[in-house]
Structure formats: C-alpha cells, structure tokens
N, C-alpha and C positions, 0 to 999 in steps of 0.2 A: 591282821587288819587293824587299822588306828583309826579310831572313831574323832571327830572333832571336840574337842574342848570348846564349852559353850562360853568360855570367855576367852576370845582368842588375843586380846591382849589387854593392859590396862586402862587403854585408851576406851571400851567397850563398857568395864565398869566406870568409865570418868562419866562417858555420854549418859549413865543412869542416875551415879548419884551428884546431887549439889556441894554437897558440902566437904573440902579436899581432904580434912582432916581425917575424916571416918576412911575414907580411902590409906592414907600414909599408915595409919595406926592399924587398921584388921586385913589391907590387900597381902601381906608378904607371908604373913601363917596362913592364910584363906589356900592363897594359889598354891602353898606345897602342901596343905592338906591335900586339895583335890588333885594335883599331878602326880603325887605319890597314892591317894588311894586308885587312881584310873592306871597306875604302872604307863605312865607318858613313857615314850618311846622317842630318842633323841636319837640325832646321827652322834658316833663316836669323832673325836675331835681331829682324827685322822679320816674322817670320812668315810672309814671302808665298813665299818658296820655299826649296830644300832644298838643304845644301852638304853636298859630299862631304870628310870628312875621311881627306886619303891623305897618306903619304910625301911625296908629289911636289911637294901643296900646303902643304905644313910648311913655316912662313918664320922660326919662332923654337919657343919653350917654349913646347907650349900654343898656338898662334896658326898660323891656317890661314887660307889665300886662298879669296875670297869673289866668283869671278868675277863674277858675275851683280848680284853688289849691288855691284863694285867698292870692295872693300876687305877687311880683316882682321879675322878674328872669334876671339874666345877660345875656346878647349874646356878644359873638365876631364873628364878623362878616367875617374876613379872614378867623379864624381857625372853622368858622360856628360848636360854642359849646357853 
C-alpha cells in the first residue's frame, strides 16, 4: 500500500511559501529526504514493475538500483519521475 506524500508536487509547496528562493535553495534535498525516507514507490521505466526509491538503493545523484530489471534508474525528485 503507498500512502500519499503530503507534498504531491512543487507547485503545493509554491502555494505556501512567498519567497522562490527558500524554495530553489532547500526543495531538492527536502523532497529526497522525505521520498527516500517514506521508500516512494515509482513504476519502473519499462512499466512492468515498481522500484523502491530508499537510501540504501541511492548509488549516485538522482540514480537508484533497479533490482528486479537489473540496472539504474533516474529520479527527479520535485517532478517525482
């Protein structure tokens, strides 16, 4: 079961805060803190099944292990794709 992330995109934290800066400067660590500590659940890029983006599986910037289809998949983590 995949729970909703309470910020379901960046546009959610725009609506709250004013000022863009503090957005550009703490939203891109913020949002893979929290998708990596919640283990976010993404379709693999072949669609057929679901990779868990955690910590554990982080092997560079953005780039997570992809057991199941063996190999490395991109994330962005604002536009959470």
């Amino acid at each position: 079961m995949c729970y909703p992330s309470p910020f379901s995109s960046i546009q959610d934290v725009r609506g709250l805060l004013s000022d863009e800066s503090i957005i550009n400067e703490s939203a891109p660590s913020t949002f893979r803190e929290y998708n990596t500590e919640q283990m976010l659940q993404v379709q693999s890029p072949g669609g057929n099944h679901k990779v868990l983006i955690t910590k554990q599986g982080e092997v560079g910037h953005g780039e997570y292990l992809d057991p199941r289809g063996n190999k490395v998949i991109s994330f962005d983590h604002l536009r959470q794709v």
